[in-house]
N, C-alpha and C positions, 0 to 999 in steps of 0.2 A: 435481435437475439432472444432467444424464450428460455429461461433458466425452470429448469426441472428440480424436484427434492428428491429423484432417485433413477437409479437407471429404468425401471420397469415403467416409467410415466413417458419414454418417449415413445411418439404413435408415430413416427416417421415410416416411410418407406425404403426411403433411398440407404445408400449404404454410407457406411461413415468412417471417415478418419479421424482417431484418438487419440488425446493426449492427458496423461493423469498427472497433478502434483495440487500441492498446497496451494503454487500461486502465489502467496503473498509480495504486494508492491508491485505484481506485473511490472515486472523491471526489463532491464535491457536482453536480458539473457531467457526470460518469459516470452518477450516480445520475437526473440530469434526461433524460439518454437512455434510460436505461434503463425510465423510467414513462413514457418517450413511445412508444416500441417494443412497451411492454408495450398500452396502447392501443390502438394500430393493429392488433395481433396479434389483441386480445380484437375488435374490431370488426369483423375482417374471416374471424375464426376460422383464424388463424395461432396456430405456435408459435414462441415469440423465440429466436434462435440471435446468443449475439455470439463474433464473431471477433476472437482474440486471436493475439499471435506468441509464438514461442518460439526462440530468442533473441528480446528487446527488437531492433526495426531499427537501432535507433543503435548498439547494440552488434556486430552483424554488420557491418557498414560500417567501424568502427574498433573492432575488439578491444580495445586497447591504451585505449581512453576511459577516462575515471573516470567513468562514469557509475555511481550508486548506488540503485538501486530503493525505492520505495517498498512494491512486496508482491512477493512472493514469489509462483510461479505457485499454491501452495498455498493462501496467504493470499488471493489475488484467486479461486480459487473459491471459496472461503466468502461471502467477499463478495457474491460474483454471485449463489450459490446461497439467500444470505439473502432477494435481493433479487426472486425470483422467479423467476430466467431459463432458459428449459427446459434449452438445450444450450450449453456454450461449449466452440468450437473451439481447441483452442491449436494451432496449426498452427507447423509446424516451417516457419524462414525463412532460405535457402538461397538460393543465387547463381540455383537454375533459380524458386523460386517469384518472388525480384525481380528478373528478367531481364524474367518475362512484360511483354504489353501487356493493358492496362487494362481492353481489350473483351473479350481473352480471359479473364481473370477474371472476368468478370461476365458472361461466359457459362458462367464452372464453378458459379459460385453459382445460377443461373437452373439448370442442369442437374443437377446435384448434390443444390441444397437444396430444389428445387422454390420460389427466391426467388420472391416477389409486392412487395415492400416492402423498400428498403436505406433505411437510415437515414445519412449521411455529414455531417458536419463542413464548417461554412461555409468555413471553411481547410486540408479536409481531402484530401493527394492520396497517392495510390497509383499500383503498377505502375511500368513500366520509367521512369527519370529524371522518376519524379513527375508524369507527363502526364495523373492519372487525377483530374479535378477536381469539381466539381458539375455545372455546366455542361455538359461532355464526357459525365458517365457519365446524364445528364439524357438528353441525345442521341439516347443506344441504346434509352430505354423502346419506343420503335416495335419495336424492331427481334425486342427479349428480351419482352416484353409484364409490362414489370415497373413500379412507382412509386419512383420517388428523395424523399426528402423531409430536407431542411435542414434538420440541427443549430446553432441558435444559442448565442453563447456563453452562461454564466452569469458573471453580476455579483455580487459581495456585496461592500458598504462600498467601490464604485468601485475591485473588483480584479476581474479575470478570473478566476476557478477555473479553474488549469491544474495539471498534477504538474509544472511545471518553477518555478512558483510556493509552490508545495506545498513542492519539496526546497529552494530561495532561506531560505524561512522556520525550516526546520528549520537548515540549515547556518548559522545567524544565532541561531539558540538561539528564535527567536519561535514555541513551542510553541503558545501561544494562536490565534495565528494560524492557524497549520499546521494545526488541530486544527477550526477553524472553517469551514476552507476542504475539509476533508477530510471533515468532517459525524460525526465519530469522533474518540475520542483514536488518535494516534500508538500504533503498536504494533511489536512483534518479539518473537520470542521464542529460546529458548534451554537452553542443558542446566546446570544448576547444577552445579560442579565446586567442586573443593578448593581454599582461597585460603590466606594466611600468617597468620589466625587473630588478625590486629590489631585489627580489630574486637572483637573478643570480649575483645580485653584492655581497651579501652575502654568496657566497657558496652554497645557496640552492636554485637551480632553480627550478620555479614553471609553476605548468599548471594552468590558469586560467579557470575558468567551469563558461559556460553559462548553466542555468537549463532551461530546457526542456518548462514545465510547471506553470506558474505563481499561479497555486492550488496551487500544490505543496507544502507542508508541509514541512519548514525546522527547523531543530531543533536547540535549543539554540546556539546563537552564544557563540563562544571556538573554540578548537585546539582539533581535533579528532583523532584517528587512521582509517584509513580508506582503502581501498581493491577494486581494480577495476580489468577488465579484459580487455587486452590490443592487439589484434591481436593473440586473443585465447590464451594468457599467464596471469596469474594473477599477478598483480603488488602491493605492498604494499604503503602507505605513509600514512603522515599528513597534513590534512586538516585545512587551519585555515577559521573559517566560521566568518567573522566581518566585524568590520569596518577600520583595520588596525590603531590602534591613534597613533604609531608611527610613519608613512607614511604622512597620509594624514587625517582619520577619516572622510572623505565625504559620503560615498559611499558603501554599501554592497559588499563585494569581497569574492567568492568564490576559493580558491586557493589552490592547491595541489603542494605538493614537493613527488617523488617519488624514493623508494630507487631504485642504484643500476639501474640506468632506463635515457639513454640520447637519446632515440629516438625521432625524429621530428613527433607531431601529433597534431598540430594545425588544425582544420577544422574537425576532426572525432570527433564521439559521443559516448562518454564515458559512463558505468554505474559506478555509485560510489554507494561503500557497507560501512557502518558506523559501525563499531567495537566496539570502544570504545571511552569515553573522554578523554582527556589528562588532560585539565586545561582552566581556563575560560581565557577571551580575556584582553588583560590587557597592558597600554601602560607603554614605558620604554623609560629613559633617554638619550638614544643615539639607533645609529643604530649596536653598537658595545656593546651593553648589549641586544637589542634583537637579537643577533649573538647567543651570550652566552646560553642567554633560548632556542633558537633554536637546538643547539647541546645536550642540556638535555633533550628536546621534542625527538630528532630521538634515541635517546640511551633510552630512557624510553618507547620507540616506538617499536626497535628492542629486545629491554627483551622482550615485550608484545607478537611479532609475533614469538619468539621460544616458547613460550610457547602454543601458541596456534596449531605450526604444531608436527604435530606423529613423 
């Protein structure tokens, strides 16, 4: 896949089938666009190009938001790039790209990408105050000599797969969910840094994880199951994502105990995959009753990951 930072950097040829949105999480309902663009593409001998923003548009409208992403522009090419998609634009989103009007972008896509096929969102609008709809940009096929074709939503267990559902679920600790609705575990990753070495007086030595990204969406703090990959080995452990109140309770601390696992890898960057939850965060009496729950976390840990391998 070859990601471009604007439409006018593609030197392609062939003709292309499009599809515009934020993206974020490439979730299960991203993923139904994307096998349906891939389609039309193979059928009409198109290459699929989706167009993504860079800033997120919510975030350039209100700076100041708490909005917290679910990938990273990094992380959503991987994604995309797993999933076949020849080119994704991440296009820079600036006061002049959403000033324009609706027809003029979609005469830069027709001119540009040599568009044959947009793919848009049953609820889906763009361009100046949102005037750019299905219907409207349906309108212009005479005009651009192009095909519009409707994205419907997807449903699983009477929810919409949307990322605003996606992040609801995570900020609520409902990993499961999250994880179902996203067709992936929950991920982020991170640089393992120096912690206070508590851990290690307890039996359970930990890696501390600096995260990447301060978007980044983190989910409920609690004690998770969680899966990384380690010098090309997949490693198991738990995560406690808190504030530690039996320690100290100052300070957000991302921390990993990993089973079965005493390698030095301080300073490398970790992906961490988010499984399951364990239990929420909760302070104790001594450092020798959170011993205790600690050894009921890794045994309730290790049920979980036989059952999960074939």
């Amino acid at each position: 896949m070859k990601i471009l930072k604007s439409l006018k950097d593609y030197a392609g040829k062939s003709a292309t089938a499009v599809t515009i949105g934020s993206f974020d999480g490439v979730h299960l309902g991203h993923r139904k666009v994307i096998g349906d663009l891939k389609k039309i593409a193979q059928k009409n001998h198109e290459k699929t190009v989706v167009i993504s923003f860079d800033p997120h548009p919510r975030l350039f409208f209100n700076p100041e938001a708490d909005l917290k992403l679910l990938t990273t522009n990094e992380e959503k090419a991987r994604l995309l790039a797993d999933l076949g998609v020849d080119y994704l634009i991440l296009q820079k989103f600036d006061r002049q790209f959403a000033n324009q009007s609706p027809e003029n972008f979609v005469g830069q896509l027709v001119e540009a990408l040599n568009m044959k096929d947009l793919l848009i969102g049953y609820d889906h609008h763009f361009g100046k105050d949102r005037q750019g709809d299905f219907n409207f940009i349906r309108s212009l096929e005479p005009k651009y000599l192009f095909k519009t074709h409707k994205i419907e939503p997807v449903i699983i267990d009477g929810i919409k797969v949307s990322s605003t559902k996606i992040r609801e679920a995570l900020k609520s600790g409902d990993i499961s969910l999250a994880n179902k609705l996203l067709g992936y575990p929950y991920q982020l990753s991170g640089k393992v840094v120096s912690g206070n070495r508590i851990g290690r007086q307890l039996g359970f030595p930990t890696a501390n994880i600096q995260p990447d990204q301060s978007r980044k969406l983190l989910p409920k703090q609690g004690v998770y199951l969680v899966k990384s990959v380690i010098e090309n080995q997949p490693v198991y452990g738990m995560m406690n994502l808190g504030m530690r109140p039996t320690i100290d309770g100052h300070k957000l601390i991302m921390e990993i105990h990993f089973f079965d696992f005493n390698r030095d890898i301080y300073g490398q960057r970790i992906p961490i995959y988010f499984l399951d939850r364990l239990r929420s965060e909760q302070k104790f009496e001594s450092l020798e009753a959170l011993k205790e729950q600690l050894q009921k976390d890794a045994q309730k840990s290790k049920e979980k990951i036989k059952k999960m391998q074939p």
